[in-house]
C-alpha positions as a Markdown table, in Angstrom:
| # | Residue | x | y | z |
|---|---|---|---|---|
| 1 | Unk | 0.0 | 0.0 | 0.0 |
| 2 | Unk | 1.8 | 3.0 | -1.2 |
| 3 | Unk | 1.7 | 6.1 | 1.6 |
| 4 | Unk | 0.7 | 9.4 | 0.6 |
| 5 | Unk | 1.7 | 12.9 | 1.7 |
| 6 | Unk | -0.8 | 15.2 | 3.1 |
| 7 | Unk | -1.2 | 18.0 | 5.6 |
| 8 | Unk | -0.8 | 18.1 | 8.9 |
| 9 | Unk | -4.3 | 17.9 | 10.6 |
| 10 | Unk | -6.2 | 19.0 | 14.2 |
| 11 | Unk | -5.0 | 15.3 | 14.8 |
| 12 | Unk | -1.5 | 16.0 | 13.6 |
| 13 | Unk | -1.3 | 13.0 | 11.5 |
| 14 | Unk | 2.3 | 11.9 | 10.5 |
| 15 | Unk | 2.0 | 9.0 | 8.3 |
| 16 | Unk | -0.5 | 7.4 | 6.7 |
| 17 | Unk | -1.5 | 4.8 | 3.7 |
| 18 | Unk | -4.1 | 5.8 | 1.4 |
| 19 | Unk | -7.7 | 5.5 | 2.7 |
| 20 | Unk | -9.6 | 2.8 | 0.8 |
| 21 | Unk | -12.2 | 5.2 | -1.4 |
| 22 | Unk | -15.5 | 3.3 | -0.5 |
| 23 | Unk | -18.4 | 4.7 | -0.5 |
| 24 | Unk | -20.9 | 4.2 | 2.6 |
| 25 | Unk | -23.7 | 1.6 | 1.6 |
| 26 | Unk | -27.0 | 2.1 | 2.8 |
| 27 | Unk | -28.5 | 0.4 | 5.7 |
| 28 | Unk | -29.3 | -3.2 | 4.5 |
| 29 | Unk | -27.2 | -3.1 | 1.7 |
| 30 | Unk | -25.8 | -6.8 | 0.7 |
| 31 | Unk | -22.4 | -6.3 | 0.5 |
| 32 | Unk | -19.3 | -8.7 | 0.0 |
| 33 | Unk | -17.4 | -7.5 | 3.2 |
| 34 | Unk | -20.7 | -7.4 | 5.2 |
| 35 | Unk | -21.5 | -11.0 | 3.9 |
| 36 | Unk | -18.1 | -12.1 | 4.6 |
| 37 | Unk | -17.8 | -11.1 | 8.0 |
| 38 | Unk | -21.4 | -12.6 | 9.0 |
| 39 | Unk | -19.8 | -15.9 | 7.5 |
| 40 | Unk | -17.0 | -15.4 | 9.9 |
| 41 | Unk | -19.0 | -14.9 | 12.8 |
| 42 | Unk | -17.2 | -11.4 | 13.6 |
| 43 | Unk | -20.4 | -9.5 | 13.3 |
| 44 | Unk | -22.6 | -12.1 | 15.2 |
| 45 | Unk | -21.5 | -13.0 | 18.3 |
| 46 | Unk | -18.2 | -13.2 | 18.3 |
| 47 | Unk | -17.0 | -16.3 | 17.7 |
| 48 | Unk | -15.3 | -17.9 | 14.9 |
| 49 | Unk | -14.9 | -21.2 | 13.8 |
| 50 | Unk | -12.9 | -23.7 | 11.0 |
| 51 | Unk | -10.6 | -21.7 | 8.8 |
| 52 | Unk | -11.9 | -18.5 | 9.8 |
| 53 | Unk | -10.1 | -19.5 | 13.3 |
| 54 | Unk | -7.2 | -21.1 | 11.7 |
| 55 | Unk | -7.0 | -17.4 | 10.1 |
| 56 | Unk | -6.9 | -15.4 | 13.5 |
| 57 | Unk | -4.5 | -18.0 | 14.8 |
| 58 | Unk | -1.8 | -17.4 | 12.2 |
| 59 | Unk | -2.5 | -13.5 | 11.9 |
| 60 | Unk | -1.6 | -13.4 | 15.8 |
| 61 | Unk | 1.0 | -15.9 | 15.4 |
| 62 | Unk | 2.5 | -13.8 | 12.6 |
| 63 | Unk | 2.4 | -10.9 | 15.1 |
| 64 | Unk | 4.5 | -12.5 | 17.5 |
| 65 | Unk | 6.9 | -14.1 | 15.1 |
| 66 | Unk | 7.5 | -10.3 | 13.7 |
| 67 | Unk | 9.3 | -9.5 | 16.9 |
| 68 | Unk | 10.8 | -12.8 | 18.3 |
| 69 | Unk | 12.5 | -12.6 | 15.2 |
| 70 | Unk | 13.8 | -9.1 | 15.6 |
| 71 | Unk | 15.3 | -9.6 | 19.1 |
| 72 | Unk | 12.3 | -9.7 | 21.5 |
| 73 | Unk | 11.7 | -12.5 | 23.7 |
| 74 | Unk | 8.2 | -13.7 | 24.3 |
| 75 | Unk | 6.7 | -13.9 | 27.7 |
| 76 | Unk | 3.9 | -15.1 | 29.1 |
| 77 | Unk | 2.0 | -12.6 | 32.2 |
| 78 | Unk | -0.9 | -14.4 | 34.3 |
| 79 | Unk | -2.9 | -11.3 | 34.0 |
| 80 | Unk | -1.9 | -9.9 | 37.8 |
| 81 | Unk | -1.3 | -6.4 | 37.9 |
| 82 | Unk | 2.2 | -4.8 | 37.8 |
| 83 | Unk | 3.3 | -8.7 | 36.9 |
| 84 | Unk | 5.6 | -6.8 | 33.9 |
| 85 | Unk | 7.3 | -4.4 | 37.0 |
| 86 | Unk | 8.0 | -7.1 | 38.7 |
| 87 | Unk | 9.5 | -9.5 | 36.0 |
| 88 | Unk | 11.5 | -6.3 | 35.2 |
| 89 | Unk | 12.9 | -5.9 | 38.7 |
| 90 | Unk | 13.9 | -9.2 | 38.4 |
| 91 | Unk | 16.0 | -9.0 | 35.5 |
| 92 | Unk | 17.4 | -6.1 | 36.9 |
| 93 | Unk | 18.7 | -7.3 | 39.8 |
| 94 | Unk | 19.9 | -10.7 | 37.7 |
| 95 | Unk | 21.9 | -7.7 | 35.5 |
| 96 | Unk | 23.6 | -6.0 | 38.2 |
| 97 | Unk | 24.5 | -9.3 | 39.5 |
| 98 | Unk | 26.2 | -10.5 | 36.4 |
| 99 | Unk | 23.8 | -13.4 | 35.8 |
| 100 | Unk | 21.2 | -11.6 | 33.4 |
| 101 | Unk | 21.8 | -9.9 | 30.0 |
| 102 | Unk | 22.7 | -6.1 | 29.2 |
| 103 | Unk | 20.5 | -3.5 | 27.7 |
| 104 | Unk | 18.3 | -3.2 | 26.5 |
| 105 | Unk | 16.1 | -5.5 | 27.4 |
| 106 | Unk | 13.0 | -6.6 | 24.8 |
| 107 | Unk | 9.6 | -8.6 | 25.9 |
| 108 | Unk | 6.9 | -9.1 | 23.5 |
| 109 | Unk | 4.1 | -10.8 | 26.3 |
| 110 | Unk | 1.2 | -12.7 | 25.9 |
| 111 | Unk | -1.4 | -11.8 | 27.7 |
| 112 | Unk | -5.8 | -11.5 | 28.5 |
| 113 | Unk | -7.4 | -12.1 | 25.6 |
| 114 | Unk | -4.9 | -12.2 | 22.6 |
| 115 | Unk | -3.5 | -8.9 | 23.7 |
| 116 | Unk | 0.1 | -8.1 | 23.1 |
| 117 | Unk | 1.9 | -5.2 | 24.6 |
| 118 | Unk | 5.7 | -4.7 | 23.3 |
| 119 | Unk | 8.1 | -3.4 | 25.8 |
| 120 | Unk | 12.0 | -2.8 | 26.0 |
| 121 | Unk | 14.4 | -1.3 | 28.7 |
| 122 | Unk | 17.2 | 1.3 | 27.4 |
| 123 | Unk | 19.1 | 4.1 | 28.2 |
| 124 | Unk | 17.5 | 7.6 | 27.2 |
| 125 | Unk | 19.5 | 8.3 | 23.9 |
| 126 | Unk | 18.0 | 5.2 | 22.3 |
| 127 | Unk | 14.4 | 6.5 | 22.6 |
| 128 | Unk | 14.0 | 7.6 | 19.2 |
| 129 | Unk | 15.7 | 4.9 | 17.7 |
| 130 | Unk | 13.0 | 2.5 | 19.4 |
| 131 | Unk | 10.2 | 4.5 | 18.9 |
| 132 | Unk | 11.3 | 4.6 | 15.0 |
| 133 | Unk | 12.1 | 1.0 | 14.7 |
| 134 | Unk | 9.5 | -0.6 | 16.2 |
| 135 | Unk | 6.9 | 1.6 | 14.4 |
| 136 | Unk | 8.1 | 0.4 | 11.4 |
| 137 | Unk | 8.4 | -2.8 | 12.5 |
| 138 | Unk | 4.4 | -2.7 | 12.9 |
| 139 | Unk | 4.0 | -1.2 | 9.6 |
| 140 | Unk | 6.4 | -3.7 | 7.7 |
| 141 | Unk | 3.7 | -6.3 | 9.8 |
| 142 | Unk | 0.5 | -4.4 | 8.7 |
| 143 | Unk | 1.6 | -4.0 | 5.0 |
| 144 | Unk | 2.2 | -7.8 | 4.9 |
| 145 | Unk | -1.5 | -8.0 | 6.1 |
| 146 | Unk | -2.8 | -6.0 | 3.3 |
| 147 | Unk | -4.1 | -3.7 | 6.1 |
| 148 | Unk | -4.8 | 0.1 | 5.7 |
| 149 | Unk | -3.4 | 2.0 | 8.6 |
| 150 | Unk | -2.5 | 5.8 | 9.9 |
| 151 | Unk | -0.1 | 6.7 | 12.8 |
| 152 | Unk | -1.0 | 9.8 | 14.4 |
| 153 | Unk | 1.9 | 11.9 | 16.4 |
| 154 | Unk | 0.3 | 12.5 | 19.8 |
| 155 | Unk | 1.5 | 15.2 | 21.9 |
| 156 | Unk | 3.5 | 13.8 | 25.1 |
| 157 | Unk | 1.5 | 13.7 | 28.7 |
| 158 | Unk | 2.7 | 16.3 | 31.6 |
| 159 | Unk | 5.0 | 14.1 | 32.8 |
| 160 | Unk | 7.8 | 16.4 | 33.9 |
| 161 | Unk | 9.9 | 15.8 | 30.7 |
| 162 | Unk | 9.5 | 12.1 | 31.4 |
| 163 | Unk | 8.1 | 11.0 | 28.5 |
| 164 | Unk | 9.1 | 10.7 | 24.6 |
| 165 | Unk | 7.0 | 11.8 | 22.0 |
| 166 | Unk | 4.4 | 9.4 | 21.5 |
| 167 | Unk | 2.0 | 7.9 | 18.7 |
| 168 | Unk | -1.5 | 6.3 | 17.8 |
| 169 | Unk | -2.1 | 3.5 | 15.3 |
| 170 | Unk | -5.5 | 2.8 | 13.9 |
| 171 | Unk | -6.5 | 0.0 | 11.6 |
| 172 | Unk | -9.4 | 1.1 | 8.2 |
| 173 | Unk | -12.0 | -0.9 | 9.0 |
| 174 | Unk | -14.6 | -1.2 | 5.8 |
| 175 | Unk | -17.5 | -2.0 | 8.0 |
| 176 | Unk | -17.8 | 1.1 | 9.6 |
| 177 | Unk | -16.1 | 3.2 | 6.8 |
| 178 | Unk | -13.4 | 4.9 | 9.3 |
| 179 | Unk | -10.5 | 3.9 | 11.2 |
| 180 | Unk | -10.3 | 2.3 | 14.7 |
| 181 | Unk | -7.7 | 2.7 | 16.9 |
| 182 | Unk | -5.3 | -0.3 | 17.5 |
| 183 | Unk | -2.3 | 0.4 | 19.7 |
| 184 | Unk | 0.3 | 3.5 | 21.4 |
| 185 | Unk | 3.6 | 3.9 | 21.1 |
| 186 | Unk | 5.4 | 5.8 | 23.4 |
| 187 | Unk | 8.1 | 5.7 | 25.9 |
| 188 | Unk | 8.6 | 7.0 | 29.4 |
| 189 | Unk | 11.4 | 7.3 | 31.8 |
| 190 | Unk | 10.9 | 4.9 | 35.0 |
| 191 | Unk | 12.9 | 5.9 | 38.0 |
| 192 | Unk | 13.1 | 2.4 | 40.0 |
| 193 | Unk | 14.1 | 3.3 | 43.8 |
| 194 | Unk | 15.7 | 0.0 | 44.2 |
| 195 | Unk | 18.8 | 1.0 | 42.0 |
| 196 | Unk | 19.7 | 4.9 | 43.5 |
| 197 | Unk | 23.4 | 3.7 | 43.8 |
| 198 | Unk | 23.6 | 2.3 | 40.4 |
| 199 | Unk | 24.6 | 4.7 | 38.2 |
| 200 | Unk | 23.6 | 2.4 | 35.1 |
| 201 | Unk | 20.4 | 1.7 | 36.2 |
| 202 | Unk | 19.1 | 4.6 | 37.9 |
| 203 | Unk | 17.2 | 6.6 | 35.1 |
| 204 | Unk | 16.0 | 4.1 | 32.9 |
| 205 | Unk | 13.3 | 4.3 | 29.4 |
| 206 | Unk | 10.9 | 2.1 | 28.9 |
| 207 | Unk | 9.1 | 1.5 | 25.6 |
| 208 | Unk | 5.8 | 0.6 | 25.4 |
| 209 | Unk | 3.4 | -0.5 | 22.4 |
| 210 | Unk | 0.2 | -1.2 | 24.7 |
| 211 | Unk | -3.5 | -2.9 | 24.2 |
| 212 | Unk | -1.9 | -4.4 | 21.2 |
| 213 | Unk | -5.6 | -6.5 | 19.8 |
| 214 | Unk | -5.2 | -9.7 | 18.0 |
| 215 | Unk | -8.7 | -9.3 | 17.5 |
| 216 | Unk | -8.7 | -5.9 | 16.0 |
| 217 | Unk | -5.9 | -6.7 | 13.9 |
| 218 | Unk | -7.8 | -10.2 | 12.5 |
| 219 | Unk | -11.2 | -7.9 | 12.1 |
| 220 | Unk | -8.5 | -5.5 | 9.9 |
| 221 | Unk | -7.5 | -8.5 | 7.8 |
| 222 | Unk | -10.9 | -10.0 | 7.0 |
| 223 | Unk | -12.7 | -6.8 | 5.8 |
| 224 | Unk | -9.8 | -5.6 | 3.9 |
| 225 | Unk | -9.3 | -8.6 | 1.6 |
| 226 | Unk | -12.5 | -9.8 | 0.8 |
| 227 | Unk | -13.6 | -10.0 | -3.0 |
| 228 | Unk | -16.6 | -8.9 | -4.9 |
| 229 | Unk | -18.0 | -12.9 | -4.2 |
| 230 | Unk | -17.4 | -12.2 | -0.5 |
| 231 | Unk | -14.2 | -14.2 | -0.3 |
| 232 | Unk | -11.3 | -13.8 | 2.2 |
| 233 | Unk | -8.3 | -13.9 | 0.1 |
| 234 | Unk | -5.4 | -14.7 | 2.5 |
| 235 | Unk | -2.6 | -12.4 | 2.5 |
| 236 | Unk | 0.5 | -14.0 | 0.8 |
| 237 | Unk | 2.4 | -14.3 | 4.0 |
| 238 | Unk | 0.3 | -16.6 | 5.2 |
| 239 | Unk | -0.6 | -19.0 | 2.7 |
| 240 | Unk | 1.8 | -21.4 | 3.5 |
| 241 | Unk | 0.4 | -21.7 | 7.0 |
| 242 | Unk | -3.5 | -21.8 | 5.6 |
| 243 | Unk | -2.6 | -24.3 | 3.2 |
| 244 | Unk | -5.4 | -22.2 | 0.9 |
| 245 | Unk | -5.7 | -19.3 | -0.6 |
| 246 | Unk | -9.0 | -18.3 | 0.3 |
| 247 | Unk | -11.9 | -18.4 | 2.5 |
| 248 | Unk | -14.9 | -19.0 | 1.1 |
């Protein structure tokens, strides 16, 4: 999907691929992505079954292979709060002691729900750089999906010069003819008490890309790739996994 330049907006947009140019059908209307979804079960009650499941299944595990194979490790969090801080202390302390590896540090976890949040421990200058890489990581993942998207440069919380400039990603969804939001980026500096005499450790960043929806993402997929029949044609990328090339 090729990007297009436009001007900045009251949302500051920053980067963006070209909106699909559908028209709204009226109420009732019969059409393919509408008829697609419903034989999905994404617009019923939720479920999905058969190859529509096998689909969400190898769109989230193509997630997750996108940044275990670009230096994250995957975790697993029971869905207890602050279980990330924790597991981060940990690590920490298995650093300063020489038994745990240098920065930065990079977790993709699983978590509630086939949510993903990306997160990654450096030192201050290498905010950008993350912020940067891993947005384009997500785009790299999205244009592979055949997915329309927009990032949107949001403006930083009051944080006291904690925080990093931050950004919004939202998916086009055809159903509803706009876009829906997906996931933040951003990055913020954590001051952890524990580590006051270590110079190394005492002002850390953190990089977050939170609420990260398999669901949403999977939703993304199916609407955008139907056919005029109603079809799902599979993105390429996944056509060795589906074993098909559509869904009828």
């Amino acid at each position: 999907m090729r990007k297009e330049p436009f001007e900045e907006t009251v949302d500051k947009v920053s980067r963006e691929t070209s909106t699909p140019s559908v028209e709204r059908p009226e109420d009732g209307a019969d059409v393919p992505w509408r008829k697609a979804g419903c034989n999905l079960g994404i617009w019923r009650s939720g479920w999905i079954s058969g190859p529509s499941a096998k689909l969400f299944r190898s769109v989230w595990d193509s997630l997750m292979n996108e940044f275990s194979t670009h230096g994250y490790t995957e975790l697993v969090i029971n869905g207890e709060p602050n279980q990330f801080s924790a597991f981060l202390k940990w690590i920490l302390y298995a650093e300063e002691k020489g038994a745990g590896s240098k920065l930065p540090i990079q977790y993709i976890s699983q978590e509630r729900k086939y949510y993903a949040t990306i997160q990654a421990v450096f030192q201050e200058n290498k905010a950008d750089e993350w912020l940067e890489r891993t947005s384009a990581d997500l785009e790299r993942f999205l244009f592979q999906m055949n997915v329309p998207y927009r990032m949107i440069r949001q403006e930083p919380k009051a944080l006291g010069g904690k925080s990093h400039s931050q950004w919004r990603m939202d998916l086009w969804m055809p159903e509803k003819q706009e876009y829906l939001e997906l996931c933040n980026i951003g990055c913020m500096k954590q001051n952890l008490l524990e580590f006051d005499k270590l110079d190394k450790l005492k002002d850390i960043w953190i990089g977050k890309v939170e609420e990260l929806s398999g669901y949403t993402i999977f939703t993304a997929v199916a609407e955008n790739n139907y056919d005029k029949k109603g079809r799902i044609k599979i993105p390429s990328v996944l056509v060795p996994y589906m074993m098909t090339e559509w869904i009828p």
